[in-house]
C-alpha positions in Angstrom: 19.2 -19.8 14.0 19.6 -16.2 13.1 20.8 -13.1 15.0 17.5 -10.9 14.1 14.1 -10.4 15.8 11.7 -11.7 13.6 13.7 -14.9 12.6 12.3 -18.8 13.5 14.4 -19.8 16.3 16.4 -22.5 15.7 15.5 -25.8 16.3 17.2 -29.1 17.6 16.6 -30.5 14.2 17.4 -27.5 12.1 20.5 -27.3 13.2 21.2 -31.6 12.7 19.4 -30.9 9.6 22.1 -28.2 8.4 24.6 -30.8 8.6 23.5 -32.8 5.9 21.9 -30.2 3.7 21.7 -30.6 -0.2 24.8 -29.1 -1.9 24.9 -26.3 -3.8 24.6 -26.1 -8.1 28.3 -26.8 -8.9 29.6 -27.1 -5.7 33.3 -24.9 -5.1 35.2 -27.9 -3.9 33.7 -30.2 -6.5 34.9 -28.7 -9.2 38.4 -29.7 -10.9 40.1 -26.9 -10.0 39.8 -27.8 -6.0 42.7 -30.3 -6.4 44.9 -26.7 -6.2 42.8 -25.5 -2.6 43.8 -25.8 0.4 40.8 -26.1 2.9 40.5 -27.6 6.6 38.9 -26.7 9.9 40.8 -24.0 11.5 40.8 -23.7 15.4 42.5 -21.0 17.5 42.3 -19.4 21.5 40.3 -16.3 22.0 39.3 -15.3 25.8 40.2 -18.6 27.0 37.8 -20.1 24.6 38.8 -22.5 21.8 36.9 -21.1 18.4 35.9 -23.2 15.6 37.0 -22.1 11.7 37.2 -22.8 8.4 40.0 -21.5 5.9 40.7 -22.0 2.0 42.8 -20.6 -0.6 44.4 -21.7 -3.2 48.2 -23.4 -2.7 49.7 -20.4 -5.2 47.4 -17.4 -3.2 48.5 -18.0 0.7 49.1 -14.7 0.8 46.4 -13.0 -1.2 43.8 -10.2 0.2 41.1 -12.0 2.8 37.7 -12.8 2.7 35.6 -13.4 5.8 32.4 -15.0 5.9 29.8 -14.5 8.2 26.1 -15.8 8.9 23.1 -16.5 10.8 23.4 -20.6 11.6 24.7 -22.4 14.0 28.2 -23.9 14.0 29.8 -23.4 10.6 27.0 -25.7 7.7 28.2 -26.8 4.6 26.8 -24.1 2.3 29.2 -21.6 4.8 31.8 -23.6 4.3 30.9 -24.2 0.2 31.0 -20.6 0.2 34.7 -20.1 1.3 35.5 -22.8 -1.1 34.1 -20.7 -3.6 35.8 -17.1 -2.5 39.1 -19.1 -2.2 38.6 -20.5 -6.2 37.8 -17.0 -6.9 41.6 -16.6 -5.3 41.0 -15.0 -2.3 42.0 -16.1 1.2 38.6 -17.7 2.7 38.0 -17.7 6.2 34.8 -18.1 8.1 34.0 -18.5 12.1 31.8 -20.5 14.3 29.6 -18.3 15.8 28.2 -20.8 18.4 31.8 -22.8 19.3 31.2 -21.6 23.1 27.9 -22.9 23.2 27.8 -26.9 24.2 23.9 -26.7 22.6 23.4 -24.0 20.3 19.7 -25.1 20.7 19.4 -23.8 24.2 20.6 -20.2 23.8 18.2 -17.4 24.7 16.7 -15.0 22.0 17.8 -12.2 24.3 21.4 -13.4 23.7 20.6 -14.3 20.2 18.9 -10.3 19.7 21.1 -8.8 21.7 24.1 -6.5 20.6 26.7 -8.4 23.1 26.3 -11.9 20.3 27.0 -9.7 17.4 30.1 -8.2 18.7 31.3 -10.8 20.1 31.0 -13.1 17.0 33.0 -10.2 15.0 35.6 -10.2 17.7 36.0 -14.0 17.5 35.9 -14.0 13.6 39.0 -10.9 14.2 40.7 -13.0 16.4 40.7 -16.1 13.6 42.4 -13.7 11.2 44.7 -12.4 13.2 46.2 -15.7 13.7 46.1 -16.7 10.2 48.5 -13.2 9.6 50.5 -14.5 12.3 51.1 -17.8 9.9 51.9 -16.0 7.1 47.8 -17.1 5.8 46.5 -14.3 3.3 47.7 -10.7 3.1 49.8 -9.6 6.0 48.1 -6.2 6.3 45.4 -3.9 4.7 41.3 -4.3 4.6 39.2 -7.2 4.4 36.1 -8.0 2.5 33.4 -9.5 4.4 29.8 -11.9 2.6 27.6 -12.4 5.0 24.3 -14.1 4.9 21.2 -12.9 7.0 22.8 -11.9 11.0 26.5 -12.2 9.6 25.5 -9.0 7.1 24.1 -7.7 9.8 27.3 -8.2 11.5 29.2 -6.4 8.3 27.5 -3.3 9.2 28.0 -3.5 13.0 31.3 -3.8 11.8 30.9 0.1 11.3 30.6 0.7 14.8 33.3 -1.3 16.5 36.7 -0.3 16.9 39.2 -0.9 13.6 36.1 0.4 11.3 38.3 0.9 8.7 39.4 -2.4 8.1 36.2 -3.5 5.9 37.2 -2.9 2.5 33.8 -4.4 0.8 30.7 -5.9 2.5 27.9 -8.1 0.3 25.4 -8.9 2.3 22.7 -11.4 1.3 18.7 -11.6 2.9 20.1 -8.7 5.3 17.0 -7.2 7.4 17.8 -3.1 8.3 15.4 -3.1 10.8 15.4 -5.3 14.3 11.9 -6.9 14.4 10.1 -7.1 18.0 8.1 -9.9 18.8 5.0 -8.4 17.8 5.7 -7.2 14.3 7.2 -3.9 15.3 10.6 -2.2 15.4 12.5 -2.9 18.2 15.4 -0.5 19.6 17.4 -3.4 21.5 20.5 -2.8 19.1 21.6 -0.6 16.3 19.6 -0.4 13.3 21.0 -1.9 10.1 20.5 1.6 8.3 21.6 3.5 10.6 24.7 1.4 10.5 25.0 2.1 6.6 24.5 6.1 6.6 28.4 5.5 8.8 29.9 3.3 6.0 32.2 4.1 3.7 33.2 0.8 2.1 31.6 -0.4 -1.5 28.9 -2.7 -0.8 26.1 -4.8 -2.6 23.1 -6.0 -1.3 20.7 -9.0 -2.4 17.5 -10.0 -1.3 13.7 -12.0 -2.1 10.7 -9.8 -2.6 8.6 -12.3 -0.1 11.3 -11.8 2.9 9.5 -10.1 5.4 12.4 -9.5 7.0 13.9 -7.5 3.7 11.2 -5.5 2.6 10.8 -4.0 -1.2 10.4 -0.4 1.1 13.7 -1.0 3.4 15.5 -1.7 0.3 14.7 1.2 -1.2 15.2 3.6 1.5 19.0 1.8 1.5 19.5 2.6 -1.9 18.2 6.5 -1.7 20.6 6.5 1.3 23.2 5.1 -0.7 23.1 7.8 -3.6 22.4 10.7 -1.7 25.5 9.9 0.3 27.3 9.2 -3.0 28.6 5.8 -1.7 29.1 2.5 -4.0 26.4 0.3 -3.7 24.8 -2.5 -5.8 21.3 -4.0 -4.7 20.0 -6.8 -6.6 16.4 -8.4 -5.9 15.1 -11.5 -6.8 11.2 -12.4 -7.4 9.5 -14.3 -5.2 12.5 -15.5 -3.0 12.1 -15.9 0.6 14.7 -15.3 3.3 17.6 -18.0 3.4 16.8 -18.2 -0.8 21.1 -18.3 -0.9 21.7 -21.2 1.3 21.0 -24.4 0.3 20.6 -25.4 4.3 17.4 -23.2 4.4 14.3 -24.6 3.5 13.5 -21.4 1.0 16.5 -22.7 -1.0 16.7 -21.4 -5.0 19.8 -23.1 -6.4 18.6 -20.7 -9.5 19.2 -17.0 -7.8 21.8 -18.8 -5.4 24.0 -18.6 -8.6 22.8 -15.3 -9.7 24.2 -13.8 -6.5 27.3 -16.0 -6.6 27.9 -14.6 -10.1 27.1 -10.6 -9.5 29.0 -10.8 -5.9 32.3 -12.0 -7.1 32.3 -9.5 -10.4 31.7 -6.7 -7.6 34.6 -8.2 -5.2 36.5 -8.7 -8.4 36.0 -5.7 -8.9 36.2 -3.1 -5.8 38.5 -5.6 -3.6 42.3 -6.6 -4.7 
């Protein structure tokens, strides 16, 4: 499941499949070091819901600068979860939500909930809400920005970010197999929510971008036009392509898996968070 038009929707056995994906090359919380993470599933109250997290860090960086991560599955897979593993080696705080904890069957919801504006905002909200609490327990850096990775609808959801209130809170944004453009059902652009450049040209924060030349969904051409945008508008920005990669090429849950560039983009992102995030 993904939040764009254009995307497979998910199936029954997609998302039981993501359960018991393949790991990832050199898993985070296989190697040695993990004996010195903390990690466990992380609920909290939001709207009289009960949300489902994740949160790691490392036992001597409780209260170092946080790192959410967002995406396009359902419930929170393993490569999500990998991935915090990995920002919280790295020594950030590590945080990521469920986007689908209020639905009993993630299999059943609509694509006009799935394509529509209200799911985005709402998983930002809920992932907000997550680190608010986590502040409230003295988990990660008690105030300034945020960096946020997200794969396929969660960096989507990094650039809605732009347009919700406390904009200014996203310090860094790496977005992996992000589409700009909402996709109708018959090929074309559809107008149903903001467009992903559009969301850019209002963004201020550093941000690096990665993505297959066979994604559809990430065009050689939309990637461009991001990059023009980004140096006529004199922001940072980094954007990385990889031959022949499909969308979901990052995540070893998706069937377009390449454990290959997966650790090409785990290498470049955390030199740029290193880098433009401390």
């Amino acid at each position: 499941m993904c939040l764009f038009d254009g995307c497979d929707r998910i199936s029954r056995r997609a998302f039981v499949g993501a359960a018991f994906a393949a790991p990832l090359v050199a898993r985070a919380h296989e190697l040695s070091s993990s004996r010195h993470l903390v990690r466990r599933d992380y609920g909290y109250s939001r709207d009289g819901a009960r949300i489902e997290g994740y949160v790691a860090y490392r036992t001597s960086r409780r209260h170092a600068p946080v790192v959410t991560v967002m995406h396009g599955n359902a419930g929170l897979p393993v490569d999500v979860r990998d991935t915090v593993d990995w920002l919280a080696l790295l020594g950030f705080v590590a945080f990521a939500a469920n986007p689908t904890t209020r639905e009993p069957d993630p299999t059943t919801i609509p694509r006009s909930t799935l394509t529509g504006r209200g799911f985005g905002d709402r998983y930002i909200e809920d992932t907000r809400a997550g680190l608010a609490q986590m502040r409230e327990e003295g988990i990660g850096r008690g105030e300034g920005q945020i960096a946020l990775v997200g794969y396929c609808g969660g960096g989507y959801c990094g650039l809605l970010w732009n347009d919700t209130p406390n904009r200014d809170e996203l310090g860094v944004l790496v977005g992996i197999h992000v589409a700009l453009h909402n996709f109708g059902g018959d090929g074309g652009i559809s107008t149903s929510r903001p467009q992903g450049m559009d969301l850019y040209r209002r963004m201020i924060a550093p941000s690096q971008f990665h993505y297959g030349t066979a994604d559809h969904l990430t065009p050689a051409k939309d990637m461009e036009e991001l990059r023009s945008e980004g140096h006529r508008l004199g922001r940072i920005l980094e954007i990385h392509s990889y031959e022949g990669a499909d969308h979901g090429f990052a995540m070893s849950s998706d069937h377009a898996y390449r454990s290959d560039y997966a650790a090409q983009v785990r290498e470049r992102a955390a030199a740029f968070l290193l880098q433009h995030f401390h």
